[in-house]
BAFI-3210 file (N, C-alpha, C; in Angstrom, 3 decimals, decimal comma, padded with zeros to 6 digits):
// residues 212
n [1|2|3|4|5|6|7|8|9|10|11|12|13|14|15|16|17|18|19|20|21|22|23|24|25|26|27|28|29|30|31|32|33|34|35|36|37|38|39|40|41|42|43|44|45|46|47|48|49|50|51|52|53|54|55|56|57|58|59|60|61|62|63|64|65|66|67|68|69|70|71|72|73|74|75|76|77|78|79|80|81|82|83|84|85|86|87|88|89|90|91|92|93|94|95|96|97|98|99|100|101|102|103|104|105|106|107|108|109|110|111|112|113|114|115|116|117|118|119|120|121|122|123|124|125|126|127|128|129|130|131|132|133|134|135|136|137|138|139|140|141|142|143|144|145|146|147|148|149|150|151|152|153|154|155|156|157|158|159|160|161|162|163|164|165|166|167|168|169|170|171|172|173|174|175|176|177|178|179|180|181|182|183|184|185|186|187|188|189|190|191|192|193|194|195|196|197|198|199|200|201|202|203|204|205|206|207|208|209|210|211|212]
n.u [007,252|005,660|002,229|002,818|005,610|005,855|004,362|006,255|008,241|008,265|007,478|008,577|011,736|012,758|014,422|017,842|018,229|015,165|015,491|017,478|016,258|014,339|015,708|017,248|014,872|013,782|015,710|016,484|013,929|011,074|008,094|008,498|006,690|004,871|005,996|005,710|006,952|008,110|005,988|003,524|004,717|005,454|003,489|002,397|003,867|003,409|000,266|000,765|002,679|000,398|-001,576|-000,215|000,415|000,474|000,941|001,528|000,469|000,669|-000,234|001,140|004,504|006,071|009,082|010,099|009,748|007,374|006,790|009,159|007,879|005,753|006,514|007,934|006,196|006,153|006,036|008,896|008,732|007,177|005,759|005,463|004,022|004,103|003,317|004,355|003,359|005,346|008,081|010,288|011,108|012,237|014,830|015,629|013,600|014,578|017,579|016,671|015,098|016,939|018,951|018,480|017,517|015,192|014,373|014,532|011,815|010,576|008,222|009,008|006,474|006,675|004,115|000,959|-001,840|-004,276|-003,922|-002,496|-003,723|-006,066|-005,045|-003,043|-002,009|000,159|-000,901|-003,225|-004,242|-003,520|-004,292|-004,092|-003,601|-003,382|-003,792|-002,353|-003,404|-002,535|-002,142|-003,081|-005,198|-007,805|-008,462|-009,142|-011,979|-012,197|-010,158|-010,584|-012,546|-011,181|-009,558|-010,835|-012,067|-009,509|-008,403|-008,296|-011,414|-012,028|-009,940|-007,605|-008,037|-006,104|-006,299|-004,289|-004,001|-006,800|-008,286|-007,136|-005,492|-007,558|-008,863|-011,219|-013,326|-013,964|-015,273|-014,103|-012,800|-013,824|-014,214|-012,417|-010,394|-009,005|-009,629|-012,609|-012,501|-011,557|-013,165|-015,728|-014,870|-014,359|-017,079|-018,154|-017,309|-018,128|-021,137|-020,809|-021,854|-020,774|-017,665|-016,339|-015,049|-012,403|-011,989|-008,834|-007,400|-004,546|-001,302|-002,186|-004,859|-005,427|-007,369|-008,762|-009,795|-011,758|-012,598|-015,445]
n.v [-028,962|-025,979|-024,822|-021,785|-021,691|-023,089|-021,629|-018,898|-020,535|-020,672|-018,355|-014,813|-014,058|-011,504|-008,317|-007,232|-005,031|-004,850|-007,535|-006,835|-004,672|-006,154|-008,336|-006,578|-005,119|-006,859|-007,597|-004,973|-003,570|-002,890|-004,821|-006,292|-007,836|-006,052|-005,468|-005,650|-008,043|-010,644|-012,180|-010,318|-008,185|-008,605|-009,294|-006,410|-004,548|-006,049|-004,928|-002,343|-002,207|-003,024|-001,499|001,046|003,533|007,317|008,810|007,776|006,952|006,810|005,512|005,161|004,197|002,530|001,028|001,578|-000,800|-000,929|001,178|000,974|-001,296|-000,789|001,654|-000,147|000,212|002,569|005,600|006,959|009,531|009,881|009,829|008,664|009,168|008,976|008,818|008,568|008,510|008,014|009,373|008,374|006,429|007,705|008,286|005,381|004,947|006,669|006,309|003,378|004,013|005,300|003,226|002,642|003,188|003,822|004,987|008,196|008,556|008,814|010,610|011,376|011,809|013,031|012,502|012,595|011,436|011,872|014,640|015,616|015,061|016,728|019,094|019,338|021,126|020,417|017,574|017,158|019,011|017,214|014,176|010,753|007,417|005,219|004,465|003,350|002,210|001,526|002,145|003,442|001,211|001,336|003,724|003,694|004,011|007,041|007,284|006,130|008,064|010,138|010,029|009,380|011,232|012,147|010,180|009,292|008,929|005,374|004,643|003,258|001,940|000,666|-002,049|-002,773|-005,277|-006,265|-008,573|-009,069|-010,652|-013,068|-011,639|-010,363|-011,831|-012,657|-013,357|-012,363|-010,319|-008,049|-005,966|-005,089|-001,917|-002,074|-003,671|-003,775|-000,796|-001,773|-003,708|-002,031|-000,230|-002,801|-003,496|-000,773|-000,158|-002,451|-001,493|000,310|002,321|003,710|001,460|-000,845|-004,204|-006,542|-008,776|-009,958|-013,244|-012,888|-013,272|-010,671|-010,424|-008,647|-005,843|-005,008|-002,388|-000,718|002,449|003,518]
n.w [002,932|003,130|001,968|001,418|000,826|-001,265|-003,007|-003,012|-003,922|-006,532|-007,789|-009,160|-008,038|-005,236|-006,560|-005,625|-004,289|-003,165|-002,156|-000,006|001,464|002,586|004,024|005,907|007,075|008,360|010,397|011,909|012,664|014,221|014,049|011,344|010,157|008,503|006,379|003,152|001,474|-000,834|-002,401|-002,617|-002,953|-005,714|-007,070|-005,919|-007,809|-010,791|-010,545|-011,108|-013,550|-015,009|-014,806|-015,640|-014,277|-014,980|-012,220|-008,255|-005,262|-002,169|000,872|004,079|003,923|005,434|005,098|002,810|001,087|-000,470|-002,081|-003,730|-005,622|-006,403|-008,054|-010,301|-012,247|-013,212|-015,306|-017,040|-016,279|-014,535|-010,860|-007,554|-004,289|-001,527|002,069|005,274|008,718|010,903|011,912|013,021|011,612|009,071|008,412|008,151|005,310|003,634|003,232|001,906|-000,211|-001,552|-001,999|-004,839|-008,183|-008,969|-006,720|-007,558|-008,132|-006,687|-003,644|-000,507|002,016|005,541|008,185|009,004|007,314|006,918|007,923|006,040|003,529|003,999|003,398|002,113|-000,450|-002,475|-003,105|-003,291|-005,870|-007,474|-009,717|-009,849|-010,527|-009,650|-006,190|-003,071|-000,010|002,961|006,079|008,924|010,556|011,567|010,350|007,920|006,634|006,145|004,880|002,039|001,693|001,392|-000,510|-003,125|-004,193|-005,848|-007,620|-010,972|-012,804|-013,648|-012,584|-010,040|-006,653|-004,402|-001,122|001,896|004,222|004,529|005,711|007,944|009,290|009,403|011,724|010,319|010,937|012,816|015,956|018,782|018,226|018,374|019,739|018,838|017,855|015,274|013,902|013,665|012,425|009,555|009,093|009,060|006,485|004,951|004,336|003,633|000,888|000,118|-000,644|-002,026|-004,997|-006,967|-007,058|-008,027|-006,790|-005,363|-003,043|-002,224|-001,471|-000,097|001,778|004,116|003,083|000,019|-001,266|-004,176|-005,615|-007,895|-009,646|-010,994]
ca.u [007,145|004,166|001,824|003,568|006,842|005,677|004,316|007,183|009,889|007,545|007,431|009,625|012,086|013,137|015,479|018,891|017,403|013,989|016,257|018,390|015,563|013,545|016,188|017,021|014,058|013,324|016,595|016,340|012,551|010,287|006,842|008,720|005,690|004,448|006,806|004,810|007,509|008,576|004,700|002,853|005,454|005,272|001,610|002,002|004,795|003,151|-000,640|001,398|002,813|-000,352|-002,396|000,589|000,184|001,664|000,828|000,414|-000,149|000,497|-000,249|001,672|005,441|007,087|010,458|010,348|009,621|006,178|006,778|009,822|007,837|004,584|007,355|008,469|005,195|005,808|007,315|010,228|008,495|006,171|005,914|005,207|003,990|004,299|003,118|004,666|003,310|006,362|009,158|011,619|011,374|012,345|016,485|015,657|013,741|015,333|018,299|016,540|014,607|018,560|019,310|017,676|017,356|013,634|013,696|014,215|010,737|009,271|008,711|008,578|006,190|006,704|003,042|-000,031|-002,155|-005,489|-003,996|-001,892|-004,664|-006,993|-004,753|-001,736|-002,722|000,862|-001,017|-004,609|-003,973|-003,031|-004,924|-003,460|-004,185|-003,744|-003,298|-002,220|-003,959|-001,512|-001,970|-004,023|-006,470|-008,819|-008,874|-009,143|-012,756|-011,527|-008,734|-011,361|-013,439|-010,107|-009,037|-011,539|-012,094|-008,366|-008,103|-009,050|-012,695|-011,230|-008,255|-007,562|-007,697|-005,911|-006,072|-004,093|-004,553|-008,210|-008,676|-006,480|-005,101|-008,842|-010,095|-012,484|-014,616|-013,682|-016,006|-013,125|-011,821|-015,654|-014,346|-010,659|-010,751|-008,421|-010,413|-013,462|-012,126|-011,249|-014,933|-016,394|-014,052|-014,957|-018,610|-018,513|-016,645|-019,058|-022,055|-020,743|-022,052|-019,133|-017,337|-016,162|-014,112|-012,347|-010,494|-007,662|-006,565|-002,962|-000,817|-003,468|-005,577|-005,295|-008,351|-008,588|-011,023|-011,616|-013,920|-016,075]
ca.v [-027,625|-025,326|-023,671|-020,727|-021,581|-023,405|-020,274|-018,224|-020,672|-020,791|-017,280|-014,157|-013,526|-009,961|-007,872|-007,170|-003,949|-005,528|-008,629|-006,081|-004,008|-007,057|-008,493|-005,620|-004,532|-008,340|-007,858|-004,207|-002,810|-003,212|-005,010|-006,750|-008,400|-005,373|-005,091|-006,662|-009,399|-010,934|-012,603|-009,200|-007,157|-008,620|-008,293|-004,712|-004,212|-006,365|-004,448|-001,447|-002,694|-003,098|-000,350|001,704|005,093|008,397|009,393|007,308|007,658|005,446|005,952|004,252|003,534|001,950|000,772|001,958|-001,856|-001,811|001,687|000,273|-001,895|000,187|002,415|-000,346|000,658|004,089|005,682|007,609|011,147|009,007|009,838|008,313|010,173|008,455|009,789|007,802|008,672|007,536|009,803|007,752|005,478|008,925|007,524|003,894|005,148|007,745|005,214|002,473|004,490|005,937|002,262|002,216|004,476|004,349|005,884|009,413|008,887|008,893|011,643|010,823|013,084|012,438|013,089|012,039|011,077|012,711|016,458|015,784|015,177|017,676|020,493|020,033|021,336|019,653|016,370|016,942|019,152|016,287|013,122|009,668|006,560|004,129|004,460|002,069|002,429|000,871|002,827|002,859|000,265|002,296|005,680|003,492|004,214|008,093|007,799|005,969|009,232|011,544|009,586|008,975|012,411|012,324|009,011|009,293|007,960|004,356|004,000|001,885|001,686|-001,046|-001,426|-004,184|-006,014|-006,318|-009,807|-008,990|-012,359|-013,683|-011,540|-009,561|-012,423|-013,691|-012,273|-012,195|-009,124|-007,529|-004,932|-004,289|-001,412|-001,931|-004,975|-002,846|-000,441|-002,646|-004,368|-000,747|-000,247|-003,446|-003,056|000,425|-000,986|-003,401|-000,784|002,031|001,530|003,873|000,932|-002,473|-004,450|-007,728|-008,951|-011,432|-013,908|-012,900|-012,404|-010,564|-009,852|-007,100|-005,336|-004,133|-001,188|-000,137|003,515|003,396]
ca.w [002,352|003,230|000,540|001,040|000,427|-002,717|-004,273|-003,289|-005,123|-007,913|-008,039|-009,502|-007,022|-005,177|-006,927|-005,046|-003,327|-002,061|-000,592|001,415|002,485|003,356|005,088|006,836|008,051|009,765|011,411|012,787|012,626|015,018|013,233|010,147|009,045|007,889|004,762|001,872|001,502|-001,968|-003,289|-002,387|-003,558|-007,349|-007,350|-006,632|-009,528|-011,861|-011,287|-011,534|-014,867|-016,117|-014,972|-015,940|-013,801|-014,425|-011,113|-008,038|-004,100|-001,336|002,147|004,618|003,691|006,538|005,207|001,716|-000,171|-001,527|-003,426|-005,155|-005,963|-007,184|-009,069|-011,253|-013,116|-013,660|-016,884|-017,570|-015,929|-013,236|-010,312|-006,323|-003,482|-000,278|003,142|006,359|010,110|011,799|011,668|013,323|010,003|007,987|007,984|007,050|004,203|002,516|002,960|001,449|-001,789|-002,454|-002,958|-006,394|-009,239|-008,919|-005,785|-007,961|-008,369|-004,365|-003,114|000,965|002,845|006,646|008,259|009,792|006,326|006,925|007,965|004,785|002,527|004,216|003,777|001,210|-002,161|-003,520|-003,072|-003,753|-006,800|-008,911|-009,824|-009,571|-011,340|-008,665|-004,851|-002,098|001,376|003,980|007,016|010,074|009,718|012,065|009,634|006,343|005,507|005,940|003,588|001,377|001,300|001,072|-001,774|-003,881|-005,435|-006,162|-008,540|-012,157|-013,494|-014,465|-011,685|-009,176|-004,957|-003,581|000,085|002,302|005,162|004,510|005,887|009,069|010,015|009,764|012,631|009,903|010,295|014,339|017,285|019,528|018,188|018,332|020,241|018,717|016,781|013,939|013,371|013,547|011,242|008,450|008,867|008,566|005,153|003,703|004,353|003,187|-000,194|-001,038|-000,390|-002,648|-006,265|-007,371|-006,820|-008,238|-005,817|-004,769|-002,044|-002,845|000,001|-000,417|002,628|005,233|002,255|-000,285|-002,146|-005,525|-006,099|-009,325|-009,616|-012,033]
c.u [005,708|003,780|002,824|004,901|007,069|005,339|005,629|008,171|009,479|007,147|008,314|010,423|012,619|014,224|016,481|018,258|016,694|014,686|016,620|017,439|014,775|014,331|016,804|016,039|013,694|014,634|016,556|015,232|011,422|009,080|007,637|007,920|004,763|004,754|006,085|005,438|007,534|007,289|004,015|003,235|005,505|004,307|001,359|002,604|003,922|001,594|-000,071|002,023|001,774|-001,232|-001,564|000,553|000,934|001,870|000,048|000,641|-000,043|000,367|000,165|003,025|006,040|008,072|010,917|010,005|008,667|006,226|008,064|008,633|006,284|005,211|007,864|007,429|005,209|006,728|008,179|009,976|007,332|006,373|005,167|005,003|003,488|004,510|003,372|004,337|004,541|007,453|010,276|011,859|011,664|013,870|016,714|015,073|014,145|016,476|017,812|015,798|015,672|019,197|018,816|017,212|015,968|013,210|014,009|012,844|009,847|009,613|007,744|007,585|005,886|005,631|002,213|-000,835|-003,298|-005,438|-003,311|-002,867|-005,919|-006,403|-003,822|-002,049|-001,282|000,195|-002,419|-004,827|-003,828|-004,161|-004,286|-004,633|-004,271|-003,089|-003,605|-002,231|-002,911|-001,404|-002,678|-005,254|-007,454|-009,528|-009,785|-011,015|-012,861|-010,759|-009,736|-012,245|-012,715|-009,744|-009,560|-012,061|-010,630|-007,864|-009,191|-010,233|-011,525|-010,131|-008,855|-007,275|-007,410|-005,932|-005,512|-004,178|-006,005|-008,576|-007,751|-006,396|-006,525|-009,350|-011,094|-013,588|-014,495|-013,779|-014,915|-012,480|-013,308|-014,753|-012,593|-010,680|-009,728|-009,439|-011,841|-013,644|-012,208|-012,593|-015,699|-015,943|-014,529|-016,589|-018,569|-017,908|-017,860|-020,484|-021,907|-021,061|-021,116|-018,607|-017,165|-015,094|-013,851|-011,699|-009,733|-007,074|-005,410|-002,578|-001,902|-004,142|-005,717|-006,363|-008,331|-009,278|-011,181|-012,663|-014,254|-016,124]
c.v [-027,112|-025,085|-022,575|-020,494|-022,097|-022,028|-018,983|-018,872|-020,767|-019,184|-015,962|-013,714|-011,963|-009,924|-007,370|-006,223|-004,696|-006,733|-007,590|-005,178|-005,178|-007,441|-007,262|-004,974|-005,875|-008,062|-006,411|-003,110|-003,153|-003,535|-005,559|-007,419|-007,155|-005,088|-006,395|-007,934|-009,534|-011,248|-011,035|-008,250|-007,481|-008,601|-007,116|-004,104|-004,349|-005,383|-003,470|-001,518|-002,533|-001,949|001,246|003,414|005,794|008,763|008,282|007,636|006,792|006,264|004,933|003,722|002,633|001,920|000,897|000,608|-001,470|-000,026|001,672|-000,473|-001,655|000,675|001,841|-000,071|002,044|004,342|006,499|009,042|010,921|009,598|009,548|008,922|009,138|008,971|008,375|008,633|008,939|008,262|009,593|006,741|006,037|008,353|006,826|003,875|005,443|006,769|004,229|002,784|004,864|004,655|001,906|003,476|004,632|004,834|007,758|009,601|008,979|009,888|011,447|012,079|012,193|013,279|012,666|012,009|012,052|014,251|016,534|015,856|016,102|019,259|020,776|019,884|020,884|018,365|016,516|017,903|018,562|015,152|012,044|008,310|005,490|004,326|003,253|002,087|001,436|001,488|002,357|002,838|000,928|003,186|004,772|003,857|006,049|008,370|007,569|007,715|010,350|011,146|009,384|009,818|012,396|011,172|009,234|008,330|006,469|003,997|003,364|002,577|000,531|-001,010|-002,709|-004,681|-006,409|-007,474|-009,644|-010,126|-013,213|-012,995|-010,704|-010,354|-013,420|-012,552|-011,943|-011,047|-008,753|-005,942|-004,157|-003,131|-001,019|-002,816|-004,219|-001,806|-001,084|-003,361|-002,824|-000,597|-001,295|-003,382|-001,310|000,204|-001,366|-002,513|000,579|001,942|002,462|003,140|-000,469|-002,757|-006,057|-007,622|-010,304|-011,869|-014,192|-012,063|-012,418|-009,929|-008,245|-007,241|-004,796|-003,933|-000,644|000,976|003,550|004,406]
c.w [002,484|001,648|000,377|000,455|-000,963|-003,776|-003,986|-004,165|-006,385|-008,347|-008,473|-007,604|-006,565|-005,953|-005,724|-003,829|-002,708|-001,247|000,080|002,047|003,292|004,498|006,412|008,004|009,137|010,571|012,433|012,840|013,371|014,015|011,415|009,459|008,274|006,806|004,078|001,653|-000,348|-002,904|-003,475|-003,149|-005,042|-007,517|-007,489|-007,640|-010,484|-011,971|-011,600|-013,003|-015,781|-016,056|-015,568|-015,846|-014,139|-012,557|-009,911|-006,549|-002,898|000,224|003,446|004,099|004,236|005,870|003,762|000,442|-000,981|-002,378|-004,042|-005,856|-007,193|-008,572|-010,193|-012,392|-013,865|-014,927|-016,438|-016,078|-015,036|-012,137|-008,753|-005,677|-002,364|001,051|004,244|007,719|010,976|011,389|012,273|012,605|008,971|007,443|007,065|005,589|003,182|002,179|002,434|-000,183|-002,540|-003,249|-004,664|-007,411|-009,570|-007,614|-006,391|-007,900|-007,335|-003,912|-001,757|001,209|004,517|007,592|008,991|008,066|005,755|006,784|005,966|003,936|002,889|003,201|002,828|-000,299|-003,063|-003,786|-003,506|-004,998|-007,991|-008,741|-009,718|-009,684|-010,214|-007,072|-003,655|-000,729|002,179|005,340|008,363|009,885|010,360|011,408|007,946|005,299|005,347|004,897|002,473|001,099|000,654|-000,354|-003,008|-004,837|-006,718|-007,043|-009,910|-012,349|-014,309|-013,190|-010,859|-007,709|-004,831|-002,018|001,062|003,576|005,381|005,017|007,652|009,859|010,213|011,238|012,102|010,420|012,089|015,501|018,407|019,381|018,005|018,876|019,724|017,708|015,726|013,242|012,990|012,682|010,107|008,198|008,139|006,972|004,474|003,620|003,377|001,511|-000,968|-001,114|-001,368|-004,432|-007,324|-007,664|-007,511|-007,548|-005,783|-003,972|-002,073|-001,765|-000,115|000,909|003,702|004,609|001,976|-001,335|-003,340|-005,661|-006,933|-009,258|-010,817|-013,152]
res [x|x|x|x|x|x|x|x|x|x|x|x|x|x|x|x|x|x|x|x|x|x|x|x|x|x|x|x|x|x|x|x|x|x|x|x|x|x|x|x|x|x|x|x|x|x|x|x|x|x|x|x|x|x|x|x|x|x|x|x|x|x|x|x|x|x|x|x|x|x|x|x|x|x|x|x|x|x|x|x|x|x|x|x|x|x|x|x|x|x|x|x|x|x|x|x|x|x|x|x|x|x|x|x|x|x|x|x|x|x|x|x|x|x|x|x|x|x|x|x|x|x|x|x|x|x|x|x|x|x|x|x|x|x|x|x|x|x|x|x|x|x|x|x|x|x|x|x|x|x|x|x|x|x|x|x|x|x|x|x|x|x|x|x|x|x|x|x|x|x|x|x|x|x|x|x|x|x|x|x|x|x|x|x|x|x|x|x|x|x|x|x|x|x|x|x|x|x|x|x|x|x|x|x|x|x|x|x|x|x|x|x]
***
């Protein structure tokens, strides 16, 4: 038995939904390691639980798991706002947030991230207690700048893949620029005195940013 499989059976398992989207998406989605998976995905519930947002923000859906899984945080009159790139993943979502009575609370926007947050005053109008960077690892210290007006004094940035299979820290990808990206982002992170931050070696490491 690996580590990993030790802390997953030692861990809460998915609810009915997140199995069938998980399994689903490994069987017909191109890039299935991108869905947060069962450990990841109760991390983001449970900080969600505790930071207990009205309002929160994710960028990057792919296949609809990780804001179920944000959403189990939200109250009664909560609500998700989730911007996906890929609009040939518009189907599988909407079909997979219908599975669950907390997808009333996502509201998809199908987009490019940046024009969205440049330009749409439904989304930058409001504030939001905690948002979850997931997109292209290239833009992320961009979104960082877009986002950062838009989260209450006190909330939370999380941001994931931050460790990118260990090539943040492996010259071989010198010139790749997601990898490059994501170096820029955490450097720019630990440099902002705004800022309190960790990065947790969960998965392909996810960050928790707290603004001061």
């Amino acid at each position: 038995m690996s580590l990993e499989e030790y802390i997953e059976q030692h861990s809460s398992p998915e609810n009915e939904v997140l199995s069938a989207i998980n399994r689903d998406t490994n069987i017909h989605i191109l890039n299935p390691h991108m869905l947060s998976g069962q450990v990841q995905g109760r991390v983001l519930s449970f900080l969600s639980q505790m930071i207990r947002p009205k309002r929160i923000l994710e960028l990057g859906t792919f296949t609809g798991y990780s804001a179920l899984c944000l959403a189990e945080g939200l109250p009664e009159d909560g609500e998700l706002i989730t911007i996906e790139h890929n609009d040939e993943l518009e189907p599988v979502i909407r079909h997979n947030l219908a599975l669950s009575p907390l997808g009333n609370k996502i509201h998809l926007i199908i987009g490019d991230a940046k024009e969205i947050l440049n330009h749409e005053s439904q989304i930058t109008n409001h504030k939001y207690e905690l948002v979850f960077v997931d997109a292209d690892k290239r833009e992320y210290s961009e979104y960082l700048d877009l986002v950062y007006p838009l989260v209450v004094p006190g909330g939370w940035i999380l941001a994931d893949n931050t460790l990118w299979d260990g090539h943040i820290i492996d010259s071989a990808y010198d010139r790749d620029k997601q990898t490059l990206g994501l170096r820029a982002f955490n450097d720019k992170v630990a440099a902002d005195p705004r800022l309190e931050q960790v990065i947790l070696p969960l998965r392909d490491g996810l960050t928790l940013i707290h603004k001061k």
